[in-house]
VMD Tcl script that draws the C-alpha trace (Angstrom):
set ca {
  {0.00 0.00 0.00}
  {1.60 3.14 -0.99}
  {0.99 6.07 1.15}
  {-0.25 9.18 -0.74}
  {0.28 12.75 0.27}
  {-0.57 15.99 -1.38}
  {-1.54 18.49 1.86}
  {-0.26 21.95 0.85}
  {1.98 23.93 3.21}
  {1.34 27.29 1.11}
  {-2.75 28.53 1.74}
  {-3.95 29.34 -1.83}
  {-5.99 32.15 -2.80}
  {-9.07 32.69 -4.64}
  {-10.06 33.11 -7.08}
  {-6.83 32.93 -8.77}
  {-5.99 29.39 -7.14}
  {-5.02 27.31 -10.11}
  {-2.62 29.66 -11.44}
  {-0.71 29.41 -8.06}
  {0.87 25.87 -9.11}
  {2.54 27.39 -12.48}
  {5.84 27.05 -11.48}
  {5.68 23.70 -10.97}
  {5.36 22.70 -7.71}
  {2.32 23.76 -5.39}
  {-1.02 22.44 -3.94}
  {-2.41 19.05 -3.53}
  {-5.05 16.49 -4.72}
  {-7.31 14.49 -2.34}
  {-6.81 13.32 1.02}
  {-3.52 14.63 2.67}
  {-2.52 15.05 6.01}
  {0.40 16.89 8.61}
  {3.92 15.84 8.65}
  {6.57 17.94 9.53}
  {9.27 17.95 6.37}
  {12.20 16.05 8.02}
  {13.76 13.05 6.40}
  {16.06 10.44 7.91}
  {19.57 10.01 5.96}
  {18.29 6.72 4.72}
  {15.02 8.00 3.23}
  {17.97 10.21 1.32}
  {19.98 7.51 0.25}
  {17.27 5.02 0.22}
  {18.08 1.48 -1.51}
  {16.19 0.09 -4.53}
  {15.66 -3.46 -5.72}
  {13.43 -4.25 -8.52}
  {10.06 -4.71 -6.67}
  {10.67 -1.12 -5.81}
  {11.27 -0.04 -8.56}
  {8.56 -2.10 -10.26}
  {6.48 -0.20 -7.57}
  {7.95 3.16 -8.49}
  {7.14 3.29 -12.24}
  {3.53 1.00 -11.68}
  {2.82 4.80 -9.42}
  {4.31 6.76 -12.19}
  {2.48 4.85 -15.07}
  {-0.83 5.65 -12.83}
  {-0.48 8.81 -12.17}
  {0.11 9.87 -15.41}
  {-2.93 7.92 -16.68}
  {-5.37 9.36 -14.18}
  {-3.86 13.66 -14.12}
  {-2.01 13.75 -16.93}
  {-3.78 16.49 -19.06}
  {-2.29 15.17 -22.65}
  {-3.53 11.43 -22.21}
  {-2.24 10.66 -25.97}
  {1.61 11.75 -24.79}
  {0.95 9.97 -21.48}
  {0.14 6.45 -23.30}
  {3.62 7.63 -25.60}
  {5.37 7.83 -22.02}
  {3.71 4.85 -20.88}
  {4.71 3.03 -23.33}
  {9.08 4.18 -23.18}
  {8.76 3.32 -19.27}
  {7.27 -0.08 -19.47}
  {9.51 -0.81 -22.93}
  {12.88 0.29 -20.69}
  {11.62 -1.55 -17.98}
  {10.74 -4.93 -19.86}
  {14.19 -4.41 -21.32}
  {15.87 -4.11 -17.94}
  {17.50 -0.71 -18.47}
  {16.59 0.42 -14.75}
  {18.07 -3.06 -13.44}
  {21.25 -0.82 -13.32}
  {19.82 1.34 -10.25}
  {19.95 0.38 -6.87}
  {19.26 4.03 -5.41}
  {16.65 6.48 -5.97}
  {18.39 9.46 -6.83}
  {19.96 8.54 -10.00}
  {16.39 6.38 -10.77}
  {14.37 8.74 -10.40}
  {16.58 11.24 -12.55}
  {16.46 8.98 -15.61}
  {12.71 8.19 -15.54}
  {12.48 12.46 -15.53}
  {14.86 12.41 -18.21}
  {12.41 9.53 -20.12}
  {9.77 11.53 -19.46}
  {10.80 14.89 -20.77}
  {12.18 12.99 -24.12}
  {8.85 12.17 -24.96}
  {6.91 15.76 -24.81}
  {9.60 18.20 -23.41}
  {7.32 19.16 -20.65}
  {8.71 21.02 -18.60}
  {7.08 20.42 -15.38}
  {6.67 16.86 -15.20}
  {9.12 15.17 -12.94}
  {9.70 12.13 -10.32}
  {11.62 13.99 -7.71}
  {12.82 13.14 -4.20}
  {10.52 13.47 -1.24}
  {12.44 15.91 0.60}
  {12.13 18.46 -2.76}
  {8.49 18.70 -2.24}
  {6.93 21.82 -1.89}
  {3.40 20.62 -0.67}
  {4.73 17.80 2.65}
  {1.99 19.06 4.58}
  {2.94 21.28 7.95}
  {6.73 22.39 8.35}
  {7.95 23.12 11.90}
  {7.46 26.65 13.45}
  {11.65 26.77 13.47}
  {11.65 26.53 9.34}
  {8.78 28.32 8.75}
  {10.49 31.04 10.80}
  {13.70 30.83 8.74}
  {11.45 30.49 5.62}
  {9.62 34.00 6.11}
  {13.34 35.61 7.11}
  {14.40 34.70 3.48}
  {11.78 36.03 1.77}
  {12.01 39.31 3.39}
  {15.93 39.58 2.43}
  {15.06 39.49 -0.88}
  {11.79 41.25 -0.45}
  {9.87 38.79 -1.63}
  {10.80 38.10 -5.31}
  {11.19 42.44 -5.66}
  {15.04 42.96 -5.01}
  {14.70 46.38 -7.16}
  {12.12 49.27 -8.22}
  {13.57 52.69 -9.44}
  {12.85 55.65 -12.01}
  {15.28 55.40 -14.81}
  {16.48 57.97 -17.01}
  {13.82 59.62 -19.22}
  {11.15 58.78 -16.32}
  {11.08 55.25 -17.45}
  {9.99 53.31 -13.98}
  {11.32 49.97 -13.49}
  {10.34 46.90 -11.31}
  {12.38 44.12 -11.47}
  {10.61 40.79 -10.25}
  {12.65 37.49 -9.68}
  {10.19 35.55 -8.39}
  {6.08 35.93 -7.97}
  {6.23 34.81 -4.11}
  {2.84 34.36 -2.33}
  {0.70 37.54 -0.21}
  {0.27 39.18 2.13}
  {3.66 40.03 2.08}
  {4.74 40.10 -1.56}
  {1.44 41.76 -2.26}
  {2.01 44.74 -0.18}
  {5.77 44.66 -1.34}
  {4.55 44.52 -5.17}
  {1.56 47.28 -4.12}
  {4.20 49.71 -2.96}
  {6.48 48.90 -5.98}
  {3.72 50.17 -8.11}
  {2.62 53.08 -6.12}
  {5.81 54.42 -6.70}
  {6.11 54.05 -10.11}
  {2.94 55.79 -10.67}
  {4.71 59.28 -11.60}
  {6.97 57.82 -14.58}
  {5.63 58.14 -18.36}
  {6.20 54.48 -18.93}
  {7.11 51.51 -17.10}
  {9.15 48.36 -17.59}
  {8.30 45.67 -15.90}
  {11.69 42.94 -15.89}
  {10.86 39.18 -15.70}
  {14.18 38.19 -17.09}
  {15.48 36.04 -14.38}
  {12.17 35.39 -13.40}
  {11.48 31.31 -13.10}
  {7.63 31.29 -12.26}
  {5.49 31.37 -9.00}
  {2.66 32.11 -7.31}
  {-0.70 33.36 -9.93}
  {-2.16 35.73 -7.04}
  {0.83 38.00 -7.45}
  {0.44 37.96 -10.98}
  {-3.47 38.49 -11.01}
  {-2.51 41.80 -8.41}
  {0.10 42.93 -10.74}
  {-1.94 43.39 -14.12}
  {-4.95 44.66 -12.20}
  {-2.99 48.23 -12.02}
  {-2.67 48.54 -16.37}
  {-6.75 48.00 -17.25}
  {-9.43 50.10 -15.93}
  {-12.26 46.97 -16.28}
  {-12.05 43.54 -15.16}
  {-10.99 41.78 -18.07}
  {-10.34 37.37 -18.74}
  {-6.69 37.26 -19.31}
  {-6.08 33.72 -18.87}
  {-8.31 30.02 -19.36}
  {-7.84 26.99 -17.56}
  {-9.29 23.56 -18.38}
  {-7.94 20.37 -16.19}
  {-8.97 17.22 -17.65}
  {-9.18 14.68 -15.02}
  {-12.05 16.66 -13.84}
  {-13.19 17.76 -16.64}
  {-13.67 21.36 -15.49}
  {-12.40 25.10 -17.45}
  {-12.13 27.85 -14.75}
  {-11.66 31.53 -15.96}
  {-9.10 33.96 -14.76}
  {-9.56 37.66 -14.52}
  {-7.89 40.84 -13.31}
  {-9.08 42.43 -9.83}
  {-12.03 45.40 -9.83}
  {-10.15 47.47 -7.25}
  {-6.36 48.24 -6.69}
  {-5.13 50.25 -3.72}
  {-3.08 53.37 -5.09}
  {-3.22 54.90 -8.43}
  {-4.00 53.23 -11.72}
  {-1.79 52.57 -14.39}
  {-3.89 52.38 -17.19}
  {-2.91 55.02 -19.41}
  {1.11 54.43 -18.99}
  {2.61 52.94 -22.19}
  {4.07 49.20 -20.35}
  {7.20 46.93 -21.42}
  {7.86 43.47 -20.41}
  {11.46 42.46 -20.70}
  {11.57 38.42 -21.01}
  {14.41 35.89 -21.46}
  {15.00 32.36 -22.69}
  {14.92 31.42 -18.43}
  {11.73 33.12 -17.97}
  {8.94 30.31 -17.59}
  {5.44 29.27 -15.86}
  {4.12 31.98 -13.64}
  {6.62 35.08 -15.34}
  {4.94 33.50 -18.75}
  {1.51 33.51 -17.99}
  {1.61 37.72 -17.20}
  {3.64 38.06 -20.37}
  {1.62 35.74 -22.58}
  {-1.83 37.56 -20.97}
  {-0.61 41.29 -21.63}
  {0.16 40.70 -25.58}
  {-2.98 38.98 -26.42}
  {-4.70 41.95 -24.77}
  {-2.69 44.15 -26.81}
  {-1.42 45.79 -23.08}
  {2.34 45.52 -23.52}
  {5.02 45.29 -25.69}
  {7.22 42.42 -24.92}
  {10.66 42.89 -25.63}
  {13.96 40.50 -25.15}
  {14.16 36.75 -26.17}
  {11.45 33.71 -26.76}
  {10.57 32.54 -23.15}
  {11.01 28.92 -21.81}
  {7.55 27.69 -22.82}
  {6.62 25.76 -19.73}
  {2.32 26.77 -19.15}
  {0.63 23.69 -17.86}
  {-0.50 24.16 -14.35}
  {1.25 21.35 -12.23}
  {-0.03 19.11 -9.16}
  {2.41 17.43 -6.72}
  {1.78 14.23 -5.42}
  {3.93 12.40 -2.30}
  {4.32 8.81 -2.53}
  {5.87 8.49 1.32}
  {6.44 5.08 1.15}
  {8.45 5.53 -2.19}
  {9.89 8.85 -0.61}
  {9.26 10.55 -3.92}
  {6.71 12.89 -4.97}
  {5.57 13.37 -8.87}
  {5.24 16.82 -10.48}
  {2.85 16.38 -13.22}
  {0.77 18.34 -15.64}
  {-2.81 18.73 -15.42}
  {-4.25 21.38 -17.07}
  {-3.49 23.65 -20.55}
  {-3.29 27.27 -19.91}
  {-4.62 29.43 -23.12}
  {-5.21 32.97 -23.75}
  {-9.20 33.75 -23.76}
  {-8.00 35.98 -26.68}
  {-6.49 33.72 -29.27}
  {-7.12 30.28 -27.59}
  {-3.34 29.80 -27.87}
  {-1.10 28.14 -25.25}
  {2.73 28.98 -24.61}
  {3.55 25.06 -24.04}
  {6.54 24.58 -25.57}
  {6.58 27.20 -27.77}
  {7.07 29.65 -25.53}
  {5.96 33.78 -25.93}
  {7.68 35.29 -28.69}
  {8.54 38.91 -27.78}
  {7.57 41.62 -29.92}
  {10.80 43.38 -30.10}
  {13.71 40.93 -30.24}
  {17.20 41.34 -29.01}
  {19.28 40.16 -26.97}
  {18.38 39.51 -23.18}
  {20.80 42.18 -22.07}
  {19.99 44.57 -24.47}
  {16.16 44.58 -23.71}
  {16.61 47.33 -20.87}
  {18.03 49.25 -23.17}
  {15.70 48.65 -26.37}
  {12.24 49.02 -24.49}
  {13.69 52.44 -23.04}
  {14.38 53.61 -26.37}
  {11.46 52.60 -27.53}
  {9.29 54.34 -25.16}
  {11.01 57.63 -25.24}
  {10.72 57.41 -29.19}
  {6.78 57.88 -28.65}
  {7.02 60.28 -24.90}
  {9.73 62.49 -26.69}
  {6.57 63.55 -28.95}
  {3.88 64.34 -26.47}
  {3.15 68.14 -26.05}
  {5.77 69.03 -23.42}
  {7.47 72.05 -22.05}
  {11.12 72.35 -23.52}
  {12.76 71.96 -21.06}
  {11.21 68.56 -20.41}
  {11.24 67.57 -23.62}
  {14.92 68.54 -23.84}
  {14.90 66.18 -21.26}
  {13.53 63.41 -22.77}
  {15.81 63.89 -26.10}
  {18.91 63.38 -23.87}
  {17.32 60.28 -22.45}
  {16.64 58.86 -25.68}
  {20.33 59.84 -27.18}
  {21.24 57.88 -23.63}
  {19.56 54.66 -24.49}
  {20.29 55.00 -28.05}
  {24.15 55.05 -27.52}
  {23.70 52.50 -25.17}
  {22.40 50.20 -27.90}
  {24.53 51.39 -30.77}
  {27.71 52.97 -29.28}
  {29.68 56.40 -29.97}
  {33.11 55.31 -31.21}
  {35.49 58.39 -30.21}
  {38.92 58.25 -31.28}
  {41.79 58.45 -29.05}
  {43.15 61.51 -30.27}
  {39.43 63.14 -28.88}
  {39.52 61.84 -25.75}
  {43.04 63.74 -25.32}
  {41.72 66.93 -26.37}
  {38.86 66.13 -23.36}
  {40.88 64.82 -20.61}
  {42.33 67.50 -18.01}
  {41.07 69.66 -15.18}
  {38.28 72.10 -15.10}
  {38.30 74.54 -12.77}
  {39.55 73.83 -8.98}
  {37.25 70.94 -8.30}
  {36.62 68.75 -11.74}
  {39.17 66.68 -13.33}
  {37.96 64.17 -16.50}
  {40.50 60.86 -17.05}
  {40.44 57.90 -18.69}
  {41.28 55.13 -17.19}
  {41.01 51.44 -18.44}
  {39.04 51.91 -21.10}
  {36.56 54.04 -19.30}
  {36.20 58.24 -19.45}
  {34.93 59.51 -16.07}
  {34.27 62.49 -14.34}
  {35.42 63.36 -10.72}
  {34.06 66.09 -8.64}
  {36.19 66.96 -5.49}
  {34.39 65.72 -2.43}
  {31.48 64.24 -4.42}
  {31.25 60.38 -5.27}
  {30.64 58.64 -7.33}
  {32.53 59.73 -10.51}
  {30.35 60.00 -13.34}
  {30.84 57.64 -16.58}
  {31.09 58.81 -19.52}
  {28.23 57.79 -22.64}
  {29.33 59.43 -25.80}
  {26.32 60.81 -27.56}
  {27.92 62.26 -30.39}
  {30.53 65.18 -31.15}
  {31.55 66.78 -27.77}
  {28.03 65.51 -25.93}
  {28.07 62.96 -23.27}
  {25.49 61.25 -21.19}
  {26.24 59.85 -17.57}
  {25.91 56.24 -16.81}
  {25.24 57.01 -13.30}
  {22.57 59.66 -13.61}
  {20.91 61.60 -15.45}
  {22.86 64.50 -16.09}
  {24.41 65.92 -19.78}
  {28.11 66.60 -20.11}
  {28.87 68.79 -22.80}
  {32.67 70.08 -23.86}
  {33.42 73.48 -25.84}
  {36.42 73.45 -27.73}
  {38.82 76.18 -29.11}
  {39.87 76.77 -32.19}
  {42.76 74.77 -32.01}
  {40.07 71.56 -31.04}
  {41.35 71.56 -27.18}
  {38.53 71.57 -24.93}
  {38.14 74.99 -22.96}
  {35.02 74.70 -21.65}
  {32.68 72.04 -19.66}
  {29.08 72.37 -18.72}
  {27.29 69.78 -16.59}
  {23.71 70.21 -16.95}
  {21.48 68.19 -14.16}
  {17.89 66.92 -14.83}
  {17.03 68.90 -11.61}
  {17.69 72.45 -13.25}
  {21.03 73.00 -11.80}
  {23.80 73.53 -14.35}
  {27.63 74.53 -13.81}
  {29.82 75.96 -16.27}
  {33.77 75.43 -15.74}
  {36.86 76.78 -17.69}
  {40.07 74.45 -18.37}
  {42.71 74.94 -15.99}
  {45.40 71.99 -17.20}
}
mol new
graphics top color blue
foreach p $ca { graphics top sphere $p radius 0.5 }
foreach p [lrange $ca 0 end-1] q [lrange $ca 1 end] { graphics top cylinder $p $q radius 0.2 }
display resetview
């Protein structure tokens, strides 16, 4: 009798519930009950013969019959498991680990999925109730990294940023992400960074695109075929803090962002909401359950529903989202900057602020496509200016250093004698005589405050 356990130690949320198990390993099906997660060095190492085994794919080949939400691909893995297994290819294992690792490894050859996995016990995610000690140091490490939020800042050319590594579960993360938002709220576009983003929890998602539409709207569609049931997904009526709806919004995406960090950027292109800029994601959608075998001491991650956009009635399985604008990963900063400040640089603007925004689009523009300047320039640039400036290069780098002010500023050439700062937003500019030394350098500060100073060496 093999002892089944799927309690979940994370409380879900409605009604965004089944999106919470997108990255892979969350909630439960059917009867589960408490056991703290602790496991005995010989559960770790534990021994196989071949009725264990036998009993470890017989649970596999089940599960995947009964949850499984392709049933055609699981009779195609069905069929590779029982074939090795006739042919005694997993006679060679006597321990779990490395077992376990090459039925995965079956698995994914057949459909690539993925979230569908035989993993040890002690990985699980849902092993019921964890002791007070762990869930102590649990909540300690989500508040160093601020729960999946390590950074949110205004960028040159008022471009806000919010840079999410991982879509960690409320109340916490929700008032973390609320705040994040709230004080982006002033910017005249925002980019929103999944890069390095793996997945999740859903509620975190569902609060996040709730701030960019001004209705409720569908954004995703579940349908889980062991049950047989579809469940819609929608976007919150009420956000706390201003709205976003009417600020232009980027999504930057790399070939590592999957599940969870997929699902918002798959969601805001259908609806037309966002451009998405970087690299083709991961392509991992299917919502996952986790079930613990105890007496195996392994759990199973497998897929049971398709995830599809209400909108097209596509899925990112495999295929993952395609962004909009491609480039490279580390470039997409860059690229959805410029390509916001393109479109603000033309709104009806003071001149000063749309001076401004010209210098922040040179900025990103160099950034993407940079100034080459010669050495015999940099030459006629380098010296002291006044008492208290003094521009050197140094290792490749130009920088300027203010006495008694840190940091030094780097140089971005911009073209001719204009520079941007990599630092902040501030223009350098250089004046030079009529033999092509440089006489003169203004610093000119976002803020309004500009200083002039005269060459001294």
């Amino acid at each position: 009798m093999v002892s089944l356990q799927t309690k979940s130690r994370t409380k879900l949320h409605s009604p965004f519930v089944i999106l919470l198990i997108l990255v892979g390993l969350l909630s439960g099906i059917g009867q589960g009950f408490a056991q703290v997660n602790t496991f005995a060095a010989e559960d770790k190492n534990m021994k196989l013969d071949r009725a264990k085994r036998d009993q470890i794919i017989d649970t596999l080949v089940s599960t995947l019959r009964q949850y499984y939400i392709l049933p055609d691909k699981a009779e195609e893995m069905i069929t590779l498991l029982r074939n090795n297994q006739t042919a005694g290819m997993y006679d060679q294992y006597t321990e779990r680990d490395p077992f376990i690792g090459q039925l995965t490894r079956d698995l994914q050859s057949v459909n690539r999925d993925r979230h569908l996995g035989v993993w040890p016990l002690e990985w699980s995610l849902s092993l019921g109730e964890i002791s007070a000690e762990e869930k102590e140091h649990e909540a300690q490490i989500k508040r160093y990294n601020n729960y999946g939020l390590p950074t949110v800042t205004r960028l040159p050319g008022n471009i806000g940023y919010l840079e999410i590594l991982d879509f960690e579960s409320p109340p916490e993360a929700a008032r973390s992400c609320i705040a994040a938002l709230n004080f982006l709220a002033n910017c005249d576009a925002i980019v929103l960074d999944v890069r390095r983003c793996g997945g999740g929890e859903g509620y975190l998602v569902q609060l996040l695109l709730s701030y960019f539409f001004k209705e409720p709207v569908e954004f995703l569609r579940a349908y889980t075929r062991h049950t047989d049931t579809s469940e819609q997904i929608w976007t919150m009526p009420y956000v706390q803090g201003p709205s976003l709806v009417d600020l232009p919004l980027y999504v930057l995406q790399s070939r590592r962002t999957a599940s969870a960090a997929e699902s918002m950027c798959h969601a805001l292109q259908a609806l037309k909401r966002a451009t998405i800029v970087g690299e083709t994601s991961r392509g991992a959608a299917h919502m996952v359950e986790e079930l613990n075998f105890l007496d195996l001491s392994i759990c199973i991650s497998v897929s049971i529903s398709d995830v599809t956009s209400p909108v097209t009635g596509l899925s990112w399985e495999k295929t993952g989202v395609a962004p909009d604008l491609s480039c490279d990963a580390e470039k997409a900063l860059a690229e959805a900057a410029r390509h916001a400040l393109t479109e603000t640089v033309k709104m009806d603007s003071p001149p000063r602020l749309k001076q401004l925004r010209q210098w922040a689009l040179e900025f990103y523009q160099a950034e993407l496509e940079p100034v080459r300047i010669e050495d015999e320039q940099w030459q006629k640039i380098c010296g002291s200016y006044g008492e208290t400036v003094t521009v050197r290069r140094e290792n490749g780098q130009t920088r300027l250093i203010q006495k008694d002010r840190e940091p030094p500023l780097t140089f971005v050439p911009v073209g001719g004698f204009e520079f941007a700062a990599r630092e902040r937003e501030v223009r350098i500019s250089f004046k030079p005589d009529e033999h092509g030394l440089c006489a003169e350098l203004d610093i000119d500060f976002a803020n309004g405050f500009k200083y002039t100073y005269t060459r001294t060496r």
